[in-house]
OpenMM code with the backbone's topology and positions (N, CA, C; nanometers):
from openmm import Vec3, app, unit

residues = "UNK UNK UNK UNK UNK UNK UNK UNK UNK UNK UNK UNK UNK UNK UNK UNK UNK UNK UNK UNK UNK UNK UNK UNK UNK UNK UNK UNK UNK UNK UNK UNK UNK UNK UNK UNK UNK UNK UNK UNK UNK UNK UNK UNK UNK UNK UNK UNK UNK UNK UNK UNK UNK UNK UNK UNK UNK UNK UNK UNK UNK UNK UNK UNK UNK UNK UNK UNK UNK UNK UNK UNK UNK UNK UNK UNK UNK UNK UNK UNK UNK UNK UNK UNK UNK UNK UNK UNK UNK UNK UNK UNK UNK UNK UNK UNK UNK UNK UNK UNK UNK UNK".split()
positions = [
    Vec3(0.0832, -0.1178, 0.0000),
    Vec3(0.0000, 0.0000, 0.0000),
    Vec3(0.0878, 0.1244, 0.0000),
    Vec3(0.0798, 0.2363, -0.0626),
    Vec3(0.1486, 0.3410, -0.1042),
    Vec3(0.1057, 0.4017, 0.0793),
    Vec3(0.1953, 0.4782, 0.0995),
    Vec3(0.1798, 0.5940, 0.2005),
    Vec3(0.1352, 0.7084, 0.1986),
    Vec3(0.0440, 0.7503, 0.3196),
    Vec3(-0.0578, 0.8855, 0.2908),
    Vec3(0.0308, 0.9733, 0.3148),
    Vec3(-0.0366, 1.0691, 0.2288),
    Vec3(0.0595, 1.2312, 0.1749),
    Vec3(0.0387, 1.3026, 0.3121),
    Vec3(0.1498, 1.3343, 0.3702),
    Vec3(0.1144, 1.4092, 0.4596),
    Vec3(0.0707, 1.5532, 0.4368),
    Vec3(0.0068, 1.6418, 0.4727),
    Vec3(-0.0167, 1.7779, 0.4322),
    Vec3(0.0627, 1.8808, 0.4291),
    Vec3(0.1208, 1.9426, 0.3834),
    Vec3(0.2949, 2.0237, 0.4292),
    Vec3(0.2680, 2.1649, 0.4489),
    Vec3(0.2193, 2.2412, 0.5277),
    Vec3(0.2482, 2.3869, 0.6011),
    Vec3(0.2881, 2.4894, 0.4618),
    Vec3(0.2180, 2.5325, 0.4130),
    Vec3(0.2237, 2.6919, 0.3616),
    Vec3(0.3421, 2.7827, 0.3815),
    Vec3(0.4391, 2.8035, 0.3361),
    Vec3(0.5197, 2.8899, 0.4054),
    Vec3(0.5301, 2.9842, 0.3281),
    Vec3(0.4729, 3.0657, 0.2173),
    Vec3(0.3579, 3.1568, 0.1029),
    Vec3(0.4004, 3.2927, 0.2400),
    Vec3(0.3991, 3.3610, 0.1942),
    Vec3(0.4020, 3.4936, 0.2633),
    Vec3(0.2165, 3.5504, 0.2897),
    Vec3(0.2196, 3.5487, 0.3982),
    Vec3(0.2885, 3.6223, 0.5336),
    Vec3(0.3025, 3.5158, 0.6152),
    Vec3(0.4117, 3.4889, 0.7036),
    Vec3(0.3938, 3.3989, 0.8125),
    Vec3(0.3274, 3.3714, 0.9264),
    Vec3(0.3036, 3.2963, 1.0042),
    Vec3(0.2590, 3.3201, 1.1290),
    Vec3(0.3273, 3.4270, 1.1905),
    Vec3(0.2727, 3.4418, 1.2898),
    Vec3(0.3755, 3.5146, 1.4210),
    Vec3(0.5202, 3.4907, 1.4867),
    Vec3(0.4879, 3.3367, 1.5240),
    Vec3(0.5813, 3.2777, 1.5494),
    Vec3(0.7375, 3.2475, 1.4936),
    Vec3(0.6871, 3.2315, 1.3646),
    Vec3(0.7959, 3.2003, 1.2335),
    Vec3(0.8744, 3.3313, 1.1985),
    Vec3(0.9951, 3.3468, 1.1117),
    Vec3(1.0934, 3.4413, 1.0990),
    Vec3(1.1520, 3.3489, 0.9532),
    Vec3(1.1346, 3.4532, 0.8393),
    Vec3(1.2540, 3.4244, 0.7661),
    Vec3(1.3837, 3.4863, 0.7743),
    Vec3(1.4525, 3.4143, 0.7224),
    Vec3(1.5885, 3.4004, 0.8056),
    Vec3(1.7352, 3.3782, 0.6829),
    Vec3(1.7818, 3.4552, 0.6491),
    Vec3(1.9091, 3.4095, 0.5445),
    Vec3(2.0651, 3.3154, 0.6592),
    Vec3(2.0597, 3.2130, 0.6281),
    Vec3(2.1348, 3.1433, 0.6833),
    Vec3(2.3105, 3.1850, 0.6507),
    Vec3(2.3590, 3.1613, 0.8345),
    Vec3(2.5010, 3.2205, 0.7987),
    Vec3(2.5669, 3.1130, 0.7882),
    Vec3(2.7006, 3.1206, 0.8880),
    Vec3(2.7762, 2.9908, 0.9119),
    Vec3(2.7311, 2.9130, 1.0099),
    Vec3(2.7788, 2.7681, 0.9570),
    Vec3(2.7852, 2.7001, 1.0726),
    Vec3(2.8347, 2.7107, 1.1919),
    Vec3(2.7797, 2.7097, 1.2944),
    Vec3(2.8912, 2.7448, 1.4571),
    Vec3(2.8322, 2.5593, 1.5189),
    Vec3(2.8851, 2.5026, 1.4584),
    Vec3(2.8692, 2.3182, 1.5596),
    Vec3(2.8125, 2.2529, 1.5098),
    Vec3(2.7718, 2.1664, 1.5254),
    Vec3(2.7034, 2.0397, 1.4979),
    Vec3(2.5101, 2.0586, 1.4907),
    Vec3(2.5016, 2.1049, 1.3594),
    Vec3(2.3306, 2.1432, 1.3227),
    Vec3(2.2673, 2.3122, 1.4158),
    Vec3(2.4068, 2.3403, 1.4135),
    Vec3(2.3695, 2.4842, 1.4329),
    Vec3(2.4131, 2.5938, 1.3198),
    Vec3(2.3046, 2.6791, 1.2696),
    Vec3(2.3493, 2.7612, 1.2250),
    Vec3(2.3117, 2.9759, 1.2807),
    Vec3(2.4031, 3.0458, 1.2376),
    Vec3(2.3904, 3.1879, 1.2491),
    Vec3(2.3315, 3.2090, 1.1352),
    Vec3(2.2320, 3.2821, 1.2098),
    Vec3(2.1403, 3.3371, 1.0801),
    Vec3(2.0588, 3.4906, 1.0767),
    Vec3(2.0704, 3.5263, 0.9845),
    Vec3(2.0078, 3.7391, 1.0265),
    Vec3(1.9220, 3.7182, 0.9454),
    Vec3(1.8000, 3.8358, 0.9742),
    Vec3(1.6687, 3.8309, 0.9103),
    Vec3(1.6685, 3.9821, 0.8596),
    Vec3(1.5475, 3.9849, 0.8009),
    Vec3(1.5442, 4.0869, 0.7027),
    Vec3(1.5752, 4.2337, 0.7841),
    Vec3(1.5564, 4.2138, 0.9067),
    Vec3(1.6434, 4.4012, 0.9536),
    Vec3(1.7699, 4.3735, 1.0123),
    Vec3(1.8340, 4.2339, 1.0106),
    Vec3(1.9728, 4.2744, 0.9811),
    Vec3(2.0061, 4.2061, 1.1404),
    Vec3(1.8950, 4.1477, 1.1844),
    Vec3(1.9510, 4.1089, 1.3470),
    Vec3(1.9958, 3.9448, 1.3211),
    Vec3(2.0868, 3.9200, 1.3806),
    Vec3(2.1628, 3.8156, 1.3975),
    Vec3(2.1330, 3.7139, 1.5073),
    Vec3(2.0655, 3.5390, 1.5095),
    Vec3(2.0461, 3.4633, 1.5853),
    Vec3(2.1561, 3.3612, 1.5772),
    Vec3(2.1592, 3.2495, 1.6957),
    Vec3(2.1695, 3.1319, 1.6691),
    Vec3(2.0232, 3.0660, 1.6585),
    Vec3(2.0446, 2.9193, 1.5603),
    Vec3(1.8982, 2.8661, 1.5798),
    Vec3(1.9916, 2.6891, 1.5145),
    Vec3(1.9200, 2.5928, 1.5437),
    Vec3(1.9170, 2.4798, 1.5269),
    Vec3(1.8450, 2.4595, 1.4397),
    Vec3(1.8728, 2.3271, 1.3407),
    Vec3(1.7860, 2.2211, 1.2659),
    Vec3(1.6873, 2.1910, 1.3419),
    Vec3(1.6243, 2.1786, 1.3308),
    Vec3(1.4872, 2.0670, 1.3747),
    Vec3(1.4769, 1.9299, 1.3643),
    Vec3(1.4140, 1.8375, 1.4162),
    Vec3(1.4406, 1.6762, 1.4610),
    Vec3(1.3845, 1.6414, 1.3115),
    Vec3(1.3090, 1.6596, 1.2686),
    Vec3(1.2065, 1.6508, 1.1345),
    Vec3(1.3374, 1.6593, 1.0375),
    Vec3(1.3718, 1.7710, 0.9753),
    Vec3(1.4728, 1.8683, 0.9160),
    Vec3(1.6008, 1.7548, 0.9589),
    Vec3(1.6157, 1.6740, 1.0643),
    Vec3(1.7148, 1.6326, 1.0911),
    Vec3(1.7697, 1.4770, 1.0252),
    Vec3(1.6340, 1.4367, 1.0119),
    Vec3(1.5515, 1.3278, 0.9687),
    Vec3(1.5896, 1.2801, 0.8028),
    Vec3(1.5559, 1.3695, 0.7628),
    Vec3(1.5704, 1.4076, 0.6136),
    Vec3(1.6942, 1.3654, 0.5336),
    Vec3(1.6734, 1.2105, 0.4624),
    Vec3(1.8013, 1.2056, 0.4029),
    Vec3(1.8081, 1.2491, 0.2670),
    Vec3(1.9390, 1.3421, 0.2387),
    Vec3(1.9990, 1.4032, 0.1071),
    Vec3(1.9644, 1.5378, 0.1587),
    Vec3(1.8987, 1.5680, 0.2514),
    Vec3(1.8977, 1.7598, 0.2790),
    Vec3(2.0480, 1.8022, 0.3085),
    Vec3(2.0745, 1.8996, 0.2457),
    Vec3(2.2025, 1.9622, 0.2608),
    Vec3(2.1781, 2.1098, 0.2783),
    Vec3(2.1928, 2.1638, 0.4394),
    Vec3(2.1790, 2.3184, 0.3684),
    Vec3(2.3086, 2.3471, 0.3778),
    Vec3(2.3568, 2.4875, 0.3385),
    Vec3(2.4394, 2.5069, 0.2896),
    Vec3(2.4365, 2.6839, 0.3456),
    Vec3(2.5777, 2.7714, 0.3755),
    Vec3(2.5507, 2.9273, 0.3804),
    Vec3(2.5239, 2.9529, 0.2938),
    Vec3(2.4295, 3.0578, 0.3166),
    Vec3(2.3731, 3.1511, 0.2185),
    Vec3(2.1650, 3.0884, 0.1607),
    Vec3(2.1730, 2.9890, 0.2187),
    Vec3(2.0031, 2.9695, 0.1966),
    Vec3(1.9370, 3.0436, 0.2467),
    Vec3(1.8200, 3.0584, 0.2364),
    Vec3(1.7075, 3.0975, 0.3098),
    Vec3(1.6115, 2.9953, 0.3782),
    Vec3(1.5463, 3.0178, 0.4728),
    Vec3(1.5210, 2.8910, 0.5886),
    Vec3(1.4070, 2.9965, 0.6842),
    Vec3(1.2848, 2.8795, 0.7095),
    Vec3(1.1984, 2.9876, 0.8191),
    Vec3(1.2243, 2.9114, 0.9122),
    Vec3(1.2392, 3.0258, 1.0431),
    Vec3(1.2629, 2.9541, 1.1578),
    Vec3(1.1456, 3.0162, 1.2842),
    Vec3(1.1380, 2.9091, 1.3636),
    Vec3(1.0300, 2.8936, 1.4616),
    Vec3(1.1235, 2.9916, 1.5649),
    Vec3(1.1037, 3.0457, 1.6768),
    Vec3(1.1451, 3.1151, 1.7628),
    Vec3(1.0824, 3.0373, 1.9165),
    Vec3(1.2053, 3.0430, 1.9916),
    Vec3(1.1543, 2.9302, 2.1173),
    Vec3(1.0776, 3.0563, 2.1946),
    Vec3(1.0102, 3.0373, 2.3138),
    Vec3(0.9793, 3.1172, 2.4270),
    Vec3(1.0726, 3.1564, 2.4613),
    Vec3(1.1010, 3.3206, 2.5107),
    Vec3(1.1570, 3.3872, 2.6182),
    Vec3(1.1495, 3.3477, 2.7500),
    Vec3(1.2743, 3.3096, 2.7726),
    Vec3(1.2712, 3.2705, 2.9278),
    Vec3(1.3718, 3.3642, 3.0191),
    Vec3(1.3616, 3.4340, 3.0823),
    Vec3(1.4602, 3.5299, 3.1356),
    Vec3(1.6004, 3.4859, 3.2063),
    Vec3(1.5339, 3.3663, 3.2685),
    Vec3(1.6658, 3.3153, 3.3539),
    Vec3(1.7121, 3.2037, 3.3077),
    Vec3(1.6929, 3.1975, 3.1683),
    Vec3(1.7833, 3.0750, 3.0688),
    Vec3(1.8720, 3.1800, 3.0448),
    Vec3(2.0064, 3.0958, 2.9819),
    Vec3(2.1401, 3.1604, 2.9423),
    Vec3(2.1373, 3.0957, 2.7962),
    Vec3(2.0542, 3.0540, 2.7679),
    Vec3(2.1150, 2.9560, 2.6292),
    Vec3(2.1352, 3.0504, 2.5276),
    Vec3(2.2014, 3.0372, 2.4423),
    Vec3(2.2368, 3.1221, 2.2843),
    Vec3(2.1366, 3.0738, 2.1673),
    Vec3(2.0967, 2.9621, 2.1788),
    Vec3(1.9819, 2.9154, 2.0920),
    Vec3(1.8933, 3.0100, 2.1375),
    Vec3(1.8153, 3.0774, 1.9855),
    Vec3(1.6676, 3.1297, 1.9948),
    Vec3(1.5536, 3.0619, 1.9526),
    Vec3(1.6205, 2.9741, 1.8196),
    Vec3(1.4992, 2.8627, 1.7795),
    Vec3(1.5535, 2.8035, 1.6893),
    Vec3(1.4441, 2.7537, 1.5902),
    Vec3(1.4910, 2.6077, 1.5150),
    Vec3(1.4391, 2.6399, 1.3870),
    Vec3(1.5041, 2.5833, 1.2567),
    Vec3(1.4774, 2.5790, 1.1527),
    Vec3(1.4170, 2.4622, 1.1016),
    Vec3(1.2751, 2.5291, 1.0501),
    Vec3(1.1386, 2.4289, 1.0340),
    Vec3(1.1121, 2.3789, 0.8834),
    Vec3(1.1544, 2.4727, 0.7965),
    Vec3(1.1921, 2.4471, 0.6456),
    Vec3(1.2834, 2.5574, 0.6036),
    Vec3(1.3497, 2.4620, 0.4456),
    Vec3(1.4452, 2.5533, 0.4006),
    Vec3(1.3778, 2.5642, 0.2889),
    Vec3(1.3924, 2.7279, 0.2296),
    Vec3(1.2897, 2.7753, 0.1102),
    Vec3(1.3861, 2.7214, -0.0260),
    Vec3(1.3045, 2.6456, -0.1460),
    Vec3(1.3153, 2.6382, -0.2305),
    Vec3(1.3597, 2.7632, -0.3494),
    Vec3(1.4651, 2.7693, -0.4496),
    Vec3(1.4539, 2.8852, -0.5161),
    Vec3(1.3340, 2.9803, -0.5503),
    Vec3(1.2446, 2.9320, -0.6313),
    Vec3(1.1380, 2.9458, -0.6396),
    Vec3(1.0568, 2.9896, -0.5073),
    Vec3(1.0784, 2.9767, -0.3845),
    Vec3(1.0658, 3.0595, -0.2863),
    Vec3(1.0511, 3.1403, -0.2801),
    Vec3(1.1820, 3.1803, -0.2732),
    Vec3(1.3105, 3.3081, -0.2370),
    Vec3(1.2388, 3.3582, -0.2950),
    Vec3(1.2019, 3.4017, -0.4456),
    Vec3(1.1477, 3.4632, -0.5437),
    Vec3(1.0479, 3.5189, -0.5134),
    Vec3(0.9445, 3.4496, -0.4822),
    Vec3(0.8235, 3.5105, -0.4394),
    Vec3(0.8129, 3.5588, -0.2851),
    Vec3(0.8968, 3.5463, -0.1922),
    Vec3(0.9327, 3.6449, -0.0621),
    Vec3(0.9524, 3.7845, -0.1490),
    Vec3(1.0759, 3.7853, -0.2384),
    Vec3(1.1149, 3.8713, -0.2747),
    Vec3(1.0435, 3.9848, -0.3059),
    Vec3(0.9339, 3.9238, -0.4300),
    Vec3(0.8418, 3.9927, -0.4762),
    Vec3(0.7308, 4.0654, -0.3540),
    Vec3(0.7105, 3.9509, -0.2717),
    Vec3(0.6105, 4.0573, -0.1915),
    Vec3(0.6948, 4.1083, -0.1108),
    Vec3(0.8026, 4.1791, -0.1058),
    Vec3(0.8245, 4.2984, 0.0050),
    Vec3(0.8951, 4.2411, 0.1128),
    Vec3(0.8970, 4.0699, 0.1611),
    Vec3(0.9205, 4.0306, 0.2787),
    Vec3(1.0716, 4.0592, 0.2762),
    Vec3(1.1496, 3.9911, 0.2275),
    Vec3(1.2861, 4.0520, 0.2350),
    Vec3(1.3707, 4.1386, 0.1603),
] * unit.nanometer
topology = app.Topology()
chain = topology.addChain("A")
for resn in residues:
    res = topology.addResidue(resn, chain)
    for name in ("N", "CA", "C"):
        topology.addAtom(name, app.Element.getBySymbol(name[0]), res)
């Protein structure tokens, strides 16, 4: 029996709230990357377990990638802010472009 299609998340402009596109920097470790968003602010954020999953995904600096943003916690120290939930296809990029997002 073939396997059911799972349904795959919209990532079409505008995003949720939650979500951030994100131009991916360097690697800093093991499935971490630095990444700045369209006004220029600079995170750390992680792959995602899903994203992690994925055999033949390669990202690479310089993609574009939306990333989830964890909760603010005041009296955490961690450098992680969140996780990268998908990486945008060329054809993406393109149409962010066009509407204004980055």
């Amino acid at each position: 029996m073939p396997r059911k299609q799972t349904p795959q998340q919209s990532y079409a402009p505008p995003l949720p709230q939650s979500h951030n596109l994100v131009q991916l920097g360097a690697p800093q470790g093991s499935n971490n990357f630095l990444c700045r968003d369209a006004l220029g602010e600079e995170r750390l954020v992680e792959i995602s377990k899903p994203l992690k999953r994925m055999k033949g995904l390669i990202v690479m600096r310089g993609d574009y990638a939306v990333i989830r943003l964890f909760p603010i916690v005041p009296e955490e120290n961690s450098k992680l802010v969140g996780e990268i939930v998908y990486i945008l296809e060329k054809g993406d990029v393109k149409e962010w472009k066009r509407a204004g997002e980055w």
